[in-house]
N, C-alpha and C positions, 0 to 999 in steps of 0.2 A: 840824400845820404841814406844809411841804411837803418832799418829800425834795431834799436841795440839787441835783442837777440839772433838775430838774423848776423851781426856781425861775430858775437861768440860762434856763434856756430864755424862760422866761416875758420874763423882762425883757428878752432880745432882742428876743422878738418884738413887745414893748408898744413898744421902744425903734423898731424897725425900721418902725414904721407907717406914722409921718413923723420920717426923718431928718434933717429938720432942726430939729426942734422938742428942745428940752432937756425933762428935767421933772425936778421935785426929787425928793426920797425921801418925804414923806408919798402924793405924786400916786403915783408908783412902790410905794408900799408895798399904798394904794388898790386899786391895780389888779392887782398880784402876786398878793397874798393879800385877795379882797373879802371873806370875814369878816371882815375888819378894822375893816372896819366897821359889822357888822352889832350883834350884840347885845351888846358888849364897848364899844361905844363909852365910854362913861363910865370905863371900867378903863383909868386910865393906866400902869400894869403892863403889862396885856395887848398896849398900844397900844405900848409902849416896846420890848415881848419882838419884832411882828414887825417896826419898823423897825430891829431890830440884828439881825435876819435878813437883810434886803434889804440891810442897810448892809456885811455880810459881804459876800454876795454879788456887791455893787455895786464893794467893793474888788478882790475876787478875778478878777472881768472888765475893772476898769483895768489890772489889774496884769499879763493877757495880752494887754491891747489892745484888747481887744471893744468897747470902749465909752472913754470921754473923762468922767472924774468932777472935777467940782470941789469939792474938798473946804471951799472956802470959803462957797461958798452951797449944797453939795448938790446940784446941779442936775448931769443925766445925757445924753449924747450917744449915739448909737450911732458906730463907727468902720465906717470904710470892710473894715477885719478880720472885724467882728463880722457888718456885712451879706451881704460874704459865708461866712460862719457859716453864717448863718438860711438865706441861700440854697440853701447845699448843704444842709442839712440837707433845706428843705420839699423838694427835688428828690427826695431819696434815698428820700424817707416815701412 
């Protein structure tokens, strides 16, 4: 699995593509971590273990603004915080 910064990052930058597009947590899980769906698919263990990875990490960037979670359908926004995040970041790199 992926080392917890290395996953925020990710989901900013998936999130950052098109901010204005939401996506839930399997789309997000998908695209975070694609072994996800490769050979594991039928292992709903496996499948559960990395949406409560991205589901952490989903909270831990509402919870400093980066992003806009709705905890009722799941569905992820990036914040005006978070873009520029990604922004300074890709500058810095």
């Amino acid at each position: 699995m992926d080392t917890k910064p290395n996953i925020f990052m990710k989901i900013l930058n998936i999130l950052s593509r098109n901010p204005q597009k939401s996506y839930d947590l399997e789309d997000l899980t998908s695209f975070a971590i694609p072994c996800s769906t490769e050979p594991h698919q039928d292992n709903l263990w496996i499948q559960r273990g990395y949406q409560a990875e991205v589901l952490d990490a989903l909270i831990l960037l509402d919870n400093h603004g980066f992003i806009i979670l709705d905890s009722v359908s799941d569905q992820s926004i990036i914040s005006i915080k978070g873009l520029i995040n990604v922004s300074s970041t890709t500058f810095s790199n």
